[in-house]
C-alpha positions as CSV (number, residue, x, y, z in Angstrom):
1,X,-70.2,248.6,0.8
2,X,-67.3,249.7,-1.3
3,X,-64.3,248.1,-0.6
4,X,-61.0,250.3,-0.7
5,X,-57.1,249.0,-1.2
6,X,-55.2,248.8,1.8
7,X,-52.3,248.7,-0.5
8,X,-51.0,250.7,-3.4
9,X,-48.2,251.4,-5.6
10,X,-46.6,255.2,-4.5
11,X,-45.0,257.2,-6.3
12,X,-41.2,258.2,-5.6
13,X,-41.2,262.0,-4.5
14,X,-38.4,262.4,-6.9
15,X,-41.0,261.6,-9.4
16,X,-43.6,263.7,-8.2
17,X,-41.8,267.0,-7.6
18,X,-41.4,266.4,-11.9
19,X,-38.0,266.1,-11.2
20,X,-35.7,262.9,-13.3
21,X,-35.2,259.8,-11.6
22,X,-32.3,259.5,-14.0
23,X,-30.3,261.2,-11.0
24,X,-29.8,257.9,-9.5
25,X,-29.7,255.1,-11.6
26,X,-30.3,252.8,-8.8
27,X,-33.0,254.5,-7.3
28,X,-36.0,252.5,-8.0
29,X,-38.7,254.9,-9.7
30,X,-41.5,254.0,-7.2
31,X,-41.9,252.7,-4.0
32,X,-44.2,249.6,-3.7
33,X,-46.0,249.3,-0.6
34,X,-47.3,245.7,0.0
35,X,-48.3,244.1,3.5
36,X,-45.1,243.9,5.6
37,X,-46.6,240.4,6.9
38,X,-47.4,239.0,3.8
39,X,-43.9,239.8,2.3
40,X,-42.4,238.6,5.4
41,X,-44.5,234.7,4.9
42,X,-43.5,234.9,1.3
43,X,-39.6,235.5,2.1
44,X,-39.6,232.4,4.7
45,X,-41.4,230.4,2.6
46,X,-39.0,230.7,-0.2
47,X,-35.7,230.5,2.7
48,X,-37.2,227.1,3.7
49,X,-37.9,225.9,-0.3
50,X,-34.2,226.8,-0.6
51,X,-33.7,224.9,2.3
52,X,-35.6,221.7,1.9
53,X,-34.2,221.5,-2.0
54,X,-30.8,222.1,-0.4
55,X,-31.2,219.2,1.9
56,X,-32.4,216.7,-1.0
57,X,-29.7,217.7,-3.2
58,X,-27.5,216.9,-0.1
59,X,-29.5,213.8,0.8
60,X,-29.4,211.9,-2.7
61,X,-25.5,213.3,-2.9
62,X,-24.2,211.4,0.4
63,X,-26.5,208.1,-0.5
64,X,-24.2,208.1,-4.1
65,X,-27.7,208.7,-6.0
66,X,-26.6,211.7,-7.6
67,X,-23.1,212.5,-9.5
68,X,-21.3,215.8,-9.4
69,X,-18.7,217.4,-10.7
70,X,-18.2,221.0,-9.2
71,X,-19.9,223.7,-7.2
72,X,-20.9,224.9,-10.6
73,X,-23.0,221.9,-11.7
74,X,-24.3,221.6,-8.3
75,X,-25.8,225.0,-8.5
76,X,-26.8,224.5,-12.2
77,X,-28.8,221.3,-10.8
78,X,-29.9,223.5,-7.7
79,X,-31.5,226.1,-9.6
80,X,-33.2,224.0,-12.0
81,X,-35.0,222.4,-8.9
82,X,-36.3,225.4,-8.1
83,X,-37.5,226.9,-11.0
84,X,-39.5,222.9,-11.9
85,X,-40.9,223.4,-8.6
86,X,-41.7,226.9,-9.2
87,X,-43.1,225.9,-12.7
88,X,-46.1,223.6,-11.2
89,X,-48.9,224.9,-9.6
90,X,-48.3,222.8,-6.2
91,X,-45.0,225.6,-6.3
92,X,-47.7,228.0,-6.5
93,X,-49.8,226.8,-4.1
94,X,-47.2,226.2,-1.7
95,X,-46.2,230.1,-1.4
96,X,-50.1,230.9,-1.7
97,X,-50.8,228.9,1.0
98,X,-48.5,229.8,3.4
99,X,-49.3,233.8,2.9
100,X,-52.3,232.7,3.9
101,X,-54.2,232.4,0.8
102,X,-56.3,229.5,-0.4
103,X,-56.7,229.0,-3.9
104,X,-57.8,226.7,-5.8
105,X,-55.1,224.6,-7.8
106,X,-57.4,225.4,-11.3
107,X,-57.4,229.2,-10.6
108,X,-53.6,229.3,-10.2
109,X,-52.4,231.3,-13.2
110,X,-48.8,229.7,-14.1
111,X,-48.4,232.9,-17.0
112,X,-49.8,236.0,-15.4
113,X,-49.2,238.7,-18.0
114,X,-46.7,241.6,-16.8
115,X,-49.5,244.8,-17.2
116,X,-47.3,247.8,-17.2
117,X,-48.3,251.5,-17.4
């Protein structure tokens, strides 16, 4: 039994009537169609990341554990949160997980290669 994609990568119709997508510089050259669902998990997931880090930053903040200076270095330290948790393979497995996939930690790919066309 041959599986097929539910999913693929469509062409804009710009595109495909040959004419220039340079029309529109904002207009994104293709239209990627990805389960609505699974987009949907991902985007809460990373609101309630954003959210927990938020509320630790906060946390050690108000109990005089952490020092800061401006809204600047509070989003400098923010960020960099993020992306160290986003770094690890428990980041991964985090928004895997909650998109409903199970993976195992030592098949999580922390450099997947950009494969362009």
């Amino acid at each position: 039994m041959e599986l097929q994609p539910k999913y693929e990568i469509v062409l804009n119709e710009a595109l495909e009537a040959g004419r220039s997508a340079a029309l529109d510089p904002t207009a994104s050259p293709f239209k990627l169609v990805v389960d609505p669902v699974m987009r949907q998990r991902l985007r809460q997931a990373l609101f309630d990341l954003i959210d927990h880090h938020d509320a630790s930053l906060a946390t050690y903040f108000t109990e005089g554990k952490l020092s800061l200076e401006s809204y600047k270095e509070y989003i400098e330290l923010f960020a960099r949160s993020l992306r160290e948790t986003m770094e690890t393979r428990e980041g991964v497995a985090y928004l895997l997980k909650v998109t409903g996939l199970e993976i195992p930690m030592d098949q999580i790919n922390l450099q997947p290669e950009w494969r362009w066309r």
